[in-house]
VEXTI-851752 format. One line per field, with one value per atom (N, C-alpha, C): residue in one letter; x, y, z; atom name; residue number from 1. Coordinates in steps of 0.1 Angstrom, whole numbers. Layout:
<sites>
resn	[a / ...]
c1	[X / ...]
c2	[Y / ...]
c3	[Z / ...]
name	[CA / ...]
resi	[NUM / ...]
</sites>
This chain:
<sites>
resn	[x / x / x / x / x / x / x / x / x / x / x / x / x / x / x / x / x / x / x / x / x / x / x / x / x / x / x / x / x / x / x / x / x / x / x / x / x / x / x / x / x / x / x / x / x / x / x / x / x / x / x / x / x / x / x / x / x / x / x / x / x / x / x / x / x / x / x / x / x / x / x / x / x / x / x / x / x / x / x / x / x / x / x / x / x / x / x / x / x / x / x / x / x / x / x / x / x / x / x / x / x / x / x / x / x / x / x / x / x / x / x / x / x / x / x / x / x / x / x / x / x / x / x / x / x / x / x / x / x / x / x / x / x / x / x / x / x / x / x / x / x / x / x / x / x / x / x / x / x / x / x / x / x / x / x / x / x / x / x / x / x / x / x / x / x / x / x / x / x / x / x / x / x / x / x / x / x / x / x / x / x / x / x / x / x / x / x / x / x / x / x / x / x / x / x / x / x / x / x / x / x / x / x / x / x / x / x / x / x / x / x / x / x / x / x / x / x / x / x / x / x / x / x / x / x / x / x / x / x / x / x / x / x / x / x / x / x / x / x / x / x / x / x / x / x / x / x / x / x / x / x / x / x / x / x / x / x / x / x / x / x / x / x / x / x / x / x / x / x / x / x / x / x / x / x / x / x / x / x / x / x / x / x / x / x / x / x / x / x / x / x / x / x / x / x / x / x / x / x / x / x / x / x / x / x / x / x / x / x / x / x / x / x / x / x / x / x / x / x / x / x / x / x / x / x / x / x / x / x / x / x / x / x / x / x / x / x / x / x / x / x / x / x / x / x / x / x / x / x / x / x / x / x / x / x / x / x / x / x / x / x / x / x / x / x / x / x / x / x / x / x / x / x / x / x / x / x / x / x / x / x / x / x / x / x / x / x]
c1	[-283 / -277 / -270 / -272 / -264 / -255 / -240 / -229 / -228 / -219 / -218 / -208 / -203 / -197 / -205 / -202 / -211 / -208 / -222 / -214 / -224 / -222 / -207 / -196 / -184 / -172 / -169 / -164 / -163 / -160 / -156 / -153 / -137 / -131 / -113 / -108 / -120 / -111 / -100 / -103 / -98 / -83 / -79 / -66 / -54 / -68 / -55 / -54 / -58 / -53 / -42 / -30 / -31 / -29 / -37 / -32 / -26 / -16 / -12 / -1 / -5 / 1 / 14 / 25 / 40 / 49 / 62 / 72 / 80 / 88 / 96 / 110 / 121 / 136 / 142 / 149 / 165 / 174 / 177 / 191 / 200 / 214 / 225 / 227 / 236 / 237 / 249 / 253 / 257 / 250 / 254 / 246 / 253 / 248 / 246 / 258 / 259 / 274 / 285 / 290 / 310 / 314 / 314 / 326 / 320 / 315 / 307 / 319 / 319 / 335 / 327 / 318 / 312 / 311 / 309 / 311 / 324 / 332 / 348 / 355 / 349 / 358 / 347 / 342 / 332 / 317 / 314 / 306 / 292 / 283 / 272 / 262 / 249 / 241 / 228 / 223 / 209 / 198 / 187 / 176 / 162 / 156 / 141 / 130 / 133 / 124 / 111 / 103 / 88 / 85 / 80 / 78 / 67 / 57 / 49 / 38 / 28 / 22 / 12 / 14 / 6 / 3 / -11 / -13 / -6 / -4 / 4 / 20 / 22 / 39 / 41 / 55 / 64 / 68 / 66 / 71 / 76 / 83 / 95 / 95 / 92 / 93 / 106 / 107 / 118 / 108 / 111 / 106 / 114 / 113 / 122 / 122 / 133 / 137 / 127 / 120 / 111 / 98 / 91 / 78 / 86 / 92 / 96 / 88 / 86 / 80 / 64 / 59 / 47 / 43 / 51 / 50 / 51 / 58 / 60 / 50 / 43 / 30 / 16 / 16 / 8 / 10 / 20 / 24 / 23 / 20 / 20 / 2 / -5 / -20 / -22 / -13 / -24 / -23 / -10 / -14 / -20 / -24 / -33 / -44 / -49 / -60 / -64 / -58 / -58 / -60 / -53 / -55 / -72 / -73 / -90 / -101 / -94 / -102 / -108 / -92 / -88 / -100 / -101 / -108 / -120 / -125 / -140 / -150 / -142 / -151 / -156 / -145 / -148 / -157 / -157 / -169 / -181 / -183 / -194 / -199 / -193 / -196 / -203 / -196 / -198 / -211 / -214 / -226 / -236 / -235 / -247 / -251 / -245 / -246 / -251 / -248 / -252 / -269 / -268 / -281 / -290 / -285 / -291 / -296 / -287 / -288 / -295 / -296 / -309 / -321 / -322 / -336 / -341 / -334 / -336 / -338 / -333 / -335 / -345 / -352 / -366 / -374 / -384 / -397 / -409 / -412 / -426 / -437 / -445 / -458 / -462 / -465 / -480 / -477 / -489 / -491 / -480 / -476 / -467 / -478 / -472 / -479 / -485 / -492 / -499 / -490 / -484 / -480 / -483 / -476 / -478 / -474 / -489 / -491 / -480 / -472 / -467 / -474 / -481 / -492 / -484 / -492 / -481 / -486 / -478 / -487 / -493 / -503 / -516 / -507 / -515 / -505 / -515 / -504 / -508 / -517 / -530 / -540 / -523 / -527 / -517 / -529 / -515 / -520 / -521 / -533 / -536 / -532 / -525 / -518 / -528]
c2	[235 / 229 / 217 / 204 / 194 / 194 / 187 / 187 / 174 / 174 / 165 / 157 / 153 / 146 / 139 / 124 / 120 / 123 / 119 / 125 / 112 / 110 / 107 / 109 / 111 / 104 / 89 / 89 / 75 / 68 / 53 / 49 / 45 / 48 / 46 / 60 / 76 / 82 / 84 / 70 / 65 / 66 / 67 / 61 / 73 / 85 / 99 / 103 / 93 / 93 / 87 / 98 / 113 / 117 / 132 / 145 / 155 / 161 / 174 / 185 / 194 / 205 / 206 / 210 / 219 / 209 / 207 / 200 / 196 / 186 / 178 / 178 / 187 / 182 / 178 / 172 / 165 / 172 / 178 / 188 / 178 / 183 / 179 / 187 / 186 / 195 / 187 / 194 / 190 / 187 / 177 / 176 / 182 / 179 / 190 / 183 / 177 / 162 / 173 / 174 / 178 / 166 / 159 / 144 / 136 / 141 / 135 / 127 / 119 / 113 / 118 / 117 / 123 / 136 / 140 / 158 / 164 / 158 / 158 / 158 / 145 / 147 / 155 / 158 / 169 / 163 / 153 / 146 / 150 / 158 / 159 / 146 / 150 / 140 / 147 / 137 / 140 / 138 / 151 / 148 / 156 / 151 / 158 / 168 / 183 / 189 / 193 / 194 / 195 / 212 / 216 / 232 / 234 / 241 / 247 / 262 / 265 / 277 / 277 / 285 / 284 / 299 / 306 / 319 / 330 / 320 / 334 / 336 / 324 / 326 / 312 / 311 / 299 / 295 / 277 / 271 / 259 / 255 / 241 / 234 / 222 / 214 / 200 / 193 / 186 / 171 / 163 / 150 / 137 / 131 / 118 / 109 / 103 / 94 / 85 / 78 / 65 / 71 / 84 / 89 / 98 / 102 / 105 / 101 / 88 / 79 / 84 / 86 / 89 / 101 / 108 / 124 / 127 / 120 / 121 / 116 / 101 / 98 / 108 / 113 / 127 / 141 / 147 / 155 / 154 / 136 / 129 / 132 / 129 / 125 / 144 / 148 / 166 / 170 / 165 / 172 / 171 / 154 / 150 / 154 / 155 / 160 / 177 / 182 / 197 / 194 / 191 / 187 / 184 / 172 / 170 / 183 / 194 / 200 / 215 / 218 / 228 / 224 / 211 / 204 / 209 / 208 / 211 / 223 / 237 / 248 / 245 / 244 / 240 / 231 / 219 / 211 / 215 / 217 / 226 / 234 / 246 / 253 / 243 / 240 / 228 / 219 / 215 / 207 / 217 / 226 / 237 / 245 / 244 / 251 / 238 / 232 / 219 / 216 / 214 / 217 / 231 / 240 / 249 / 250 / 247 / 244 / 237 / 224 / 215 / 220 / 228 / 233 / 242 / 250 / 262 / 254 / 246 / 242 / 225 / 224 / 218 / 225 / 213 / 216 / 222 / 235 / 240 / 231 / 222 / 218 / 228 / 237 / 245 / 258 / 262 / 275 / 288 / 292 / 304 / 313 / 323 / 333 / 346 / 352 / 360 / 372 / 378 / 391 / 400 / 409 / 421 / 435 / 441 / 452 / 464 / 464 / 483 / 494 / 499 / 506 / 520 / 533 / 539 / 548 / 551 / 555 / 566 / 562 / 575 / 588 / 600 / 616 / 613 / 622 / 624 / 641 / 641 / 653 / 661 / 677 / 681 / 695 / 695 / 703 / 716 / 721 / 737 / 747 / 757 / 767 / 779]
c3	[109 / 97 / 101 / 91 / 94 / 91 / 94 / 89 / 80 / 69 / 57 / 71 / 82 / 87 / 95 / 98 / 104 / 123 / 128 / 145 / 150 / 158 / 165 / 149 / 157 / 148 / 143 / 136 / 127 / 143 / 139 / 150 / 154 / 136 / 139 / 146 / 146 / 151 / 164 / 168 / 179 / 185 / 167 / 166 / 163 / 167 / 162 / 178 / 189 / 198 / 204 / 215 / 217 / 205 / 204 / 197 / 204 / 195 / 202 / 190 / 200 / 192 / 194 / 185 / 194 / 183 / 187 / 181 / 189 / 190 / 197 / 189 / 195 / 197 / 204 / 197 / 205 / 203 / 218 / 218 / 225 / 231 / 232 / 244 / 255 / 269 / 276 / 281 / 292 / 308 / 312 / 325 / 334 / 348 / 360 / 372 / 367 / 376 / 375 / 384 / 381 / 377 / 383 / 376 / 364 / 360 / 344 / 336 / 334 / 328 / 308 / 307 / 292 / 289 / 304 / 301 / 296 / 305 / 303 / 294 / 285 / 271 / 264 / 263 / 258 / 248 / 255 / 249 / 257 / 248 / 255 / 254 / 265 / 268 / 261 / 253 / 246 / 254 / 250 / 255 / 249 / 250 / 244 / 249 / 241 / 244 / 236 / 244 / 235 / 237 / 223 / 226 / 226 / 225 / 226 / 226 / 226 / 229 / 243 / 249 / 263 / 261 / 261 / 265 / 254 / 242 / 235 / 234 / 241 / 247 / 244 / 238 / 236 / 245 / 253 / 260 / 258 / 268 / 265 / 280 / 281 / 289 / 283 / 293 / 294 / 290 / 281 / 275 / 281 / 290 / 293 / 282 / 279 / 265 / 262 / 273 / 268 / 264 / 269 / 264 / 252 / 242 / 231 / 220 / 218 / 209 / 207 / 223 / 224 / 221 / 222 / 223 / 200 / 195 / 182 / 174 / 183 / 177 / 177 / 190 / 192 / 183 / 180 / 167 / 160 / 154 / 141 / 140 / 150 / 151 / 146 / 159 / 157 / 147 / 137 / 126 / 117 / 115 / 107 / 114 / 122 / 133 / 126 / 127 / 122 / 106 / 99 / 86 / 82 / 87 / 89 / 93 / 105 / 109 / 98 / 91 / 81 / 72 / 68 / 57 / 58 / 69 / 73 / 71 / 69 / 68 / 52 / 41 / 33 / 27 / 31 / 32 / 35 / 49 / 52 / 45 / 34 / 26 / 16 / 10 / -6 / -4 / 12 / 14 / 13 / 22 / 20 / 6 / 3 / -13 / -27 / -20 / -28 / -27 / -14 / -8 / -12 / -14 / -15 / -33 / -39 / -54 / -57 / -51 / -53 / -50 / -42 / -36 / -45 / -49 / -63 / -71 / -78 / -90 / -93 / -82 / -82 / -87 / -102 / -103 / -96 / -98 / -92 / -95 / -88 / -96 / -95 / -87 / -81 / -90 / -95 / -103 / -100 / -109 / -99 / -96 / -82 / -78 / -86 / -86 / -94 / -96 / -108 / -107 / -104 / -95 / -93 / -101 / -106 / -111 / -104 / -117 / -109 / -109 / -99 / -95 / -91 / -98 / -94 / -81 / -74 / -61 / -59 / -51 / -52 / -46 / -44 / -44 / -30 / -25 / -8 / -10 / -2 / -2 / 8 / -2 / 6 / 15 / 24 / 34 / 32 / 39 / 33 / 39 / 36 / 41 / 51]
name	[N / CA / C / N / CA / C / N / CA / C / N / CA / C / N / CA / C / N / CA / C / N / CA / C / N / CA / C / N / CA / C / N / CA / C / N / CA / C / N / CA / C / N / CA / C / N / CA / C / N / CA / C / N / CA / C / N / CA / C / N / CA / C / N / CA / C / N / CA / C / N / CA / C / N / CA / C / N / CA / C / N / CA / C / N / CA / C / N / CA / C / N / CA / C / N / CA / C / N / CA / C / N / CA / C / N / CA / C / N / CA / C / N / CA / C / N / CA / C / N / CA / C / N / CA / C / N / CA / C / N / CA / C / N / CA / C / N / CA / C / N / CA / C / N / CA / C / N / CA / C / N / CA / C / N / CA / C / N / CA / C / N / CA / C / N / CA / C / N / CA / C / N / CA / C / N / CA / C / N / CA / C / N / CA / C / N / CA / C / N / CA / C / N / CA / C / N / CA / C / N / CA / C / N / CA / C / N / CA / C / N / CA / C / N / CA / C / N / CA / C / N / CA / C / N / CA / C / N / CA / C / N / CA / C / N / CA / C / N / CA / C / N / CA / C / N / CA / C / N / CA / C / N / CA / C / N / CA / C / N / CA / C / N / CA / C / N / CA / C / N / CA / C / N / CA / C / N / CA / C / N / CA / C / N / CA / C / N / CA / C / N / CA / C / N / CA / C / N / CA / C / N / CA / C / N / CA / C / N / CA / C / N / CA / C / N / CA / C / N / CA / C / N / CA / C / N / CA / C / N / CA / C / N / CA / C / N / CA / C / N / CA / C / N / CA / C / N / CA / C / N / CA / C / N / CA / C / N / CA / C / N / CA / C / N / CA / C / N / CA / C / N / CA / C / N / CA / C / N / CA / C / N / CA / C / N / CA / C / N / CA / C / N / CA / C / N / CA / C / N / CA / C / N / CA / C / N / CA / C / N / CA / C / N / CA / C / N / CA / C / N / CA / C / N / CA / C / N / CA / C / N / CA / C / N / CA / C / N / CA / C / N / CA / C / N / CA / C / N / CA / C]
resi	[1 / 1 / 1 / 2 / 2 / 2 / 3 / 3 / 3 / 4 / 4 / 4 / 5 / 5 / 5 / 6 / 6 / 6 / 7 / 7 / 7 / 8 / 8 / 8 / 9 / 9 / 9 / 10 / 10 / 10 / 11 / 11 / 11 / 12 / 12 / 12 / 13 / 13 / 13 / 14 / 14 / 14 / 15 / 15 / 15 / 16 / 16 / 16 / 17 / 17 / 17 / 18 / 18 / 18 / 19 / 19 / 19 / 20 / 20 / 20 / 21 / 21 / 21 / 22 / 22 / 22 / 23 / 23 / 23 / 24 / 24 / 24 / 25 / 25 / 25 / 26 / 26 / 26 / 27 / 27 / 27 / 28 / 28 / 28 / 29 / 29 / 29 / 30 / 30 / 30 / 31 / 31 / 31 / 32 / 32 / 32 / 33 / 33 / 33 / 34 / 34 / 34 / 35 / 35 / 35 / 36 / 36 / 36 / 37 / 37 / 37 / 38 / 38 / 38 / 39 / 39 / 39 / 40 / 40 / 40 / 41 / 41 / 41 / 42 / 42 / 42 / 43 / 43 / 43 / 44 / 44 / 44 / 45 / 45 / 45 / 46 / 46 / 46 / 47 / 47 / 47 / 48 / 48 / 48 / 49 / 49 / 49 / 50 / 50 / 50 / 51 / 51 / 51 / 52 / 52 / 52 / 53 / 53 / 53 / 54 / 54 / 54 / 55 / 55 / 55 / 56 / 56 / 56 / 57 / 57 / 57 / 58 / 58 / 58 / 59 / 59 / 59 / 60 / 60 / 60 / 61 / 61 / 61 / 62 / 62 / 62 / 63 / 63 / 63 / 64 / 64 / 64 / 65 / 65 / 65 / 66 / 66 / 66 / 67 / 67 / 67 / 68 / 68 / 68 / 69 / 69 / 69 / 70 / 70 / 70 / 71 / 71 / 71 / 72 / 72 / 72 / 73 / 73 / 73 / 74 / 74 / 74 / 75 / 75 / 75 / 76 / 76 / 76 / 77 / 77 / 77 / 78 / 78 / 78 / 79 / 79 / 79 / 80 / 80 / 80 / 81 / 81 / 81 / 82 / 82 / 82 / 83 / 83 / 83 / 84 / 84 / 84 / 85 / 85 / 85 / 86 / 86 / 86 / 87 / 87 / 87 / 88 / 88 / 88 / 89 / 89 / 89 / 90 / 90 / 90 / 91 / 91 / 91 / 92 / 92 / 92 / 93 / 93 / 93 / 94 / 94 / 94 / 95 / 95 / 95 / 96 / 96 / 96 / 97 / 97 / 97 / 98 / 98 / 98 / 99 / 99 / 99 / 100 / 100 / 100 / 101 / 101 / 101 / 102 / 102 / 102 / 103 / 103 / 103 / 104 / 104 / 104 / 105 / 105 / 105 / 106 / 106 / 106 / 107 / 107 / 107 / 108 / 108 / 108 / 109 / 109 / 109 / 110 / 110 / 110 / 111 / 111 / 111 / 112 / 112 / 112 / 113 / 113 / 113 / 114 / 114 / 114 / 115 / 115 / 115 / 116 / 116 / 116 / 117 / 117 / 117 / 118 / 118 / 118 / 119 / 119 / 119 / 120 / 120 / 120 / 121 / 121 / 121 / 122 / 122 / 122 / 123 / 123 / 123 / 124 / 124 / 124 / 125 / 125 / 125 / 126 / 126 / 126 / 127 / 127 / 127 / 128 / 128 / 128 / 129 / 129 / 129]
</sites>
């Protein structure tokens, strides 16, 4: 069956690259210095974690400040990415059935096929005792 999408992919799908799954926060911590003159007065230091699923299981990796940006445009892409993909069984459905409706509901030229007689069926010779 063909899909109502064209393939290759268009050629902007280009641009929902990266994609990715998970969410990205900014927590607040203290760092790992004794002499922290920020830790001190009680000012934590920001930083970005990205969560995720691996195997079934929630995980969290550590995001350095300048890939943030990139990591948010990727969340931004997967979800519209997924959004698009959600879209598709449905589609799929609606093309095929469309297709299939048109094919039913085409003119026969050719004669219809001959009726069949309900014949009722012959008795089986039975067996002699």
């Amino acid at each position: 069956m063909n899909s109502p999408l064209p393939w290759p992919p268009p050629k902007n799908w280009h641009r929902l690259w990266p994609a990715l799954k998970g969410s990205l926060a900014k927590i607040y911590k203290p760092c790992i210095r004794p002499d922290c003159p920020r830790c001190a007065q009680g000012i934590k230091h920001a930083a970005f974690i990205l969560s995720f699923t691996k195997k079934g299981k929630r995980r969290c990796m550590y995001v350095p400040e300048a890939l943030a940006p990139l990591i948010q445009q990727g969340l931004k892409n997967g979800r519209h990415l997924e959004e698009l993909l959600y879209a598709q069984g449905p589609r799929l459905l609606q093309e095929y059935r469309r297709k299939r409706d048109r094919k039913n509901s085409r003119p026969n030229n050719k004669t219809s096929p001959p009726q069949k007689s309900a014949k009722k069926p012959a008795k089986r010779p039975q067996k002699p005792e």
